[in-house]
C-alpha positions as CSV (number, residue, x, y, z in Angstrom):
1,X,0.0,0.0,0.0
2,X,2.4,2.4,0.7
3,X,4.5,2.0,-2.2
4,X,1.4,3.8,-4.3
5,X,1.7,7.0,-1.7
6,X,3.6,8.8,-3.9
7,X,1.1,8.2,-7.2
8,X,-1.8,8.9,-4.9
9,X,0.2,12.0,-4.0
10,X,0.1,13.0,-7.5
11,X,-3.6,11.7,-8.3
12,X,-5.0,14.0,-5.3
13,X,-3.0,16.7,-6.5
14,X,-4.0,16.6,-10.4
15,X,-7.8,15.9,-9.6
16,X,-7.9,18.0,-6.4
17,X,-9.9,15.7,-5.2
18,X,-9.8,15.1,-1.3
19,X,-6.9,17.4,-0.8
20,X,-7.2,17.0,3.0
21,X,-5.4,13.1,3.1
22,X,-2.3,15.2,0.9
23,X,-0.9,15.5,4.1
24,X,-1.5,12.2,5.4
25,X,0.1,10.5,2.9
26,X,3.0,12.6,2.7
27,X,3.6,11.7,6.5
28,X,3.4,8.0,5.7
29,X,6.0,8.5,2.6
30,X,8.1,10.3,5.1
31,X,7.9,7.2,7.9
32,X,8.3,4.4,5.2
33,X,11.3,5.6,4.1
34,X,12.8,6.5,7.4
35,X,11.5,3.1,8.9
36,X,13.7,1.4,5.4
37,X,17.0,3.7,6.4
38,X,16.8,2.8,9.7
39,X,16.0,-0.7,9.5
40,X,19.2,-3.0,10.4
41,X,21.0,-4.6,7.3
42,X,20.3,-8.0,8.8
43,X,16.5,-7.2,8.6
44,X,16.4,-5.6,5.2
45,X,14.6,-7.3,2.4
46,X,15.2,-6.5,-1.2
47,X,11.3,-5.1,-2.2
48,X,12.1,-6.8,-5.9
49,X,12.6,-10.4,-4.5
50,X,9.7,-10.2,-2.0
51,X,7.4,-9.3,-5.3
52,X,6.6,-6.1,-3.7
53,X,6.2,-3.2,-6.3
């Protein structure tokens, strides 16, 4: 799900639909790819071999 933040990002923007979650999902972009840098290496998992696009 989060993966698609920063399209919905976009969608919301370009149809101005719902403008009010903008800020939401900017937060959860913001958190996924803190919680991704400050993961251990030992814990990492490559998103392309887990089939996660």
């Amino acid at each position: 799900m989060l993966a698609h933040c920063p399209g919905a990002i976009v969608s919301h923007l370009v149809t101005g639909c719902q403008l009010g979650e903008v800020a939401v999902l900017g937060v959860l972009v913001i958190l996924t790819g803190l919680s991704r840098r400050l993961r251990p290496a030992g814990r990492r998992m490559d998103t392309a071999a887990a089939g996660i696009m």
